[in-house]
C-alpha positions in Angstrom: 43.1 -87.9 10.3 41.8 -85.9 7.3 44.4 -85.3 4.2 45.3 -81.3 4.5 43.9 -79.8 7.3 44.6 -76.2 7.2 44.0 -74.5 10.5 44.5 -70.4 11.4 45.1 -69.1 14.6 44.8 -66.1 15.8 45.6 -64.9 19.2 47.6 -62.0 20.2 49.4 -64.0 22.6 52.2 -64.5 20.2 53.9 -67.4 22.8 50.2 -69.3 23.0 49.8 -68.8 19.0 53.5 -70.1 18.4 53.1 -73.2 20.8 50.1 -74.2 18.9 51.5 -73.9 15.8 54.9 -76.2 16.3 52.4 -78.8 17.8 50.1 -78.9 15.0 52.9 -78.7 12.6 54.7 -81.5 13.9 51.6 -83.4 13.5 52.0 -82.4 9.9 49.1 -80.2 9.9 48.9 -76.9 8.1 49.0 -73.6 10.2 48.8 -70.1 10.2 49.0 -67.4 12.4 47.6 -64.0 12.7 48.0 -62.0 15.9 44.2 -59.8 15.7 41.0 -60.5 13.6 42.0 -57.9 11.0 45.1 -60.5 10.0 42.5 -63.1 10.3 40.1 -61.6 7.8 42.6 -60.7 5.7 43.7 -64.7 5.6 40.1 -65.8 5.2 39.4 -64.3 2.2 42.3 -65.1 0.7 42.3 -68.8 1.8 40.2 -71.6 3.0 40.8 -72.8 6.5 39.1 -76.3 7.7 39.4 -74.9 11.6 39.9 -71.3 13.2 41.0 -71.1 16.8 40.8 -68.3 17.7 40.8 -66.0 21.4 38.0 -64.1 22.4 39.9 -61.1 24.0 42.5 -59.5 21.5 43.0 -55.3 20.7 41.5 -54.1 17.5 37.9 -56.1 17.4 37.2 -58.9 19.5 37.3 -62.7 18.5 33.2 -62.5 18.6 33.2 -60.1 15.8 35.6 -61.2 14.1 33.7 -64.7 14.2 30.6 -62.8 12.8 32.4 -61.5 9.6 34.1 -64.5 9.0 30.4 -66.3 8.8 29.8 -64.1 6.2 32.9 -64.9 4.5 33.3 -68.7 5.0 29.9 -69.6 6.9 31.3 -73.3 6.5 34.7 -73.0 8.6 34.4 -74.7 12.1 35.3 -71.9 14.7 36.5 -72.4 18.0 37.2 -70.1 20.5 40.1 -70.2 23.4 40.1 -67.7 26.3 42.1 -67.4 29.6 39.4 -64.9 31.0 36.2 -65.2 32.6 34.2 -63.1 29.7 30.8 -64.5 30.2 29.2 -62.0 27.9 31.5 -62.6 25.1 31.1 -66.2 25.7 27.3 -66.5 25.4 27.2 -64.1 22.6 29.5 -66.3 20.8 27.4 -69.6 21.6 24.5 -67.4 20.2 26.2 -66.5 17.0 27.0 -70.6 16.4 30.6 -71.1 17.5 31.6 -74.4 17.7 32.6 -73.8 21.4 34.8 -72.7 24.2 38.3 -73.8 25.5 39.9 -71.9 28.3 43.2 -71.6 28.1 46.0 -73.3 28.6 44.4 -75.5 26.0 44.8 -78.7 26.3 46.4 -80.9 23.3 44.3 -83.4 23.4 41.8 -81.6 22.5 43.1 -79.7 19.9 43.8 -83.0 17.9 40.2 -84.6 18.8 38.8 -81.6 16.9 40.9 -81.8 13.9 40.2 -85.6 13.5 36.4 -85.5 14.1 36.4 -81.4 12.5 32.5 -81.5 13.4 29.7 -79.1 11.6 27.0 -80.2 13.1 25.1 -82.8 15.3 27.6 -82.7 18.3 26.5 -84.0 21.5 26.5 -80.8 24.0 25.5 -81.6 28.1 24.1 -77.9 29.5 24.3 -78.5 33.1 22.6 -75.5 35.2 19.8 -75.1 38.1 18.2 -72.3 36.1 15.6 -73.5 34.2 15.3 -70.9 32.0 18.6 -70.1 31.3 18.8 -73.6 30.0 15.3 -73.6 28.2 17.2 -70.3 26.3 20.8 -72.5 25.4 18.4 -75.3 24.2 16.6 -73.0 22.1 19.3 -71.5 20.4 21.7 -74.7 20.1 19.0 -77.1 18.9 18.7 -74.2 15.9 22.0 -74.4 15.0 21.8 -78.3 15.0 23.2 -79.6 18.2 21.7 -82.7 20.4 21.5 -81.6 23.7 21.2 -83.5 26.9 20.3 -81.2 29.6 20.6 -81.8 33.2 20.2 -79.5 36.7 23.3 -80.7 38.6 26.0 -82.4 38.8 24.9 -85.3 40.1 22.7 -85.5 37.4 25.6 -84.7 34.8 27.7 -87.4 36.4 25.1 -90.2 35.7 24.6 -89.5 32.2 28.1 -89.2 31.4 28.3 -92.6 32.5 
């Protein structure tokens, strides 16, 4: 793992944000917490985070907007989103603006410490799995401009064998 990974999360789910936060710490990783983006911008312009995780649904201004100012702010910082909803529009307008990409919660651990040893900026390896072609010509589009490799497949069948 890196030296000094500083991570922020923001969630209004003040349980989910704590949880994360004794995890990470006891894998002696730096954390804070702010419980809407307004804390969250407030933190990012004073400081320098590696990783925000960050929901999508909180009061005040959304984690998509708040993702937006804070590319303006720190375009560098990897941004990862969590959500426990099924907010497709938020979703895909987050992919769009060049998130890193989606976990629905509960998030799993695992994860969480895969993307703070391998902290990503570009080049990941993303499988788009759909039947409608041009829903995946437009994901291709838009994620091979933000640097992405992409493997795109229409079921998953097809997903299944080049996994493997």
């Amino acid at each position: 793992m890196k030296d000094k990974i500083d991570i922020l999360i923001v969630d209004d789910d003040v349980d989910m944000a704590e949880t994360l936060s004794d995890i990470l710490t006891a894998l002696e990783i730096q954390v804070e917490i702010a419980h809407d983006g307004l804390q969250a911008l407030e933190k990012i312009k004073i400081k320098k985070f590696d990783i925000v995780l960050m929901d999508i649904k909180m009061p005040k201004m959304n984690g998509v907007e708040c993702f937006k100012k804070i590319k303006k702010i720190r375009p560098k910082t990897t941004v990862m989103m969590m959500t426990a909803y099924a907010a497709q529009d938020l979703i895909a307008e987050a992919l769009r603006e060049g998130v890193y990409g989606i976990w629905y919660k509960p998030v799993e651990i695992k994860k969480v410490v895969e993307l703070v040893e391998n902290t990503p900026k570009k080049g990941a390896l993303l499988l788009i799995i759909d039947d409608d072609l041009s829903t995946c010509e437009t994901l291709v589009d838009i994620l091979q401009k933000k640097g992405y490799r992409l493997i795109q497949v229409s079921s998953g069948e097809e997903a299944k064998k080049k996994i493997k």
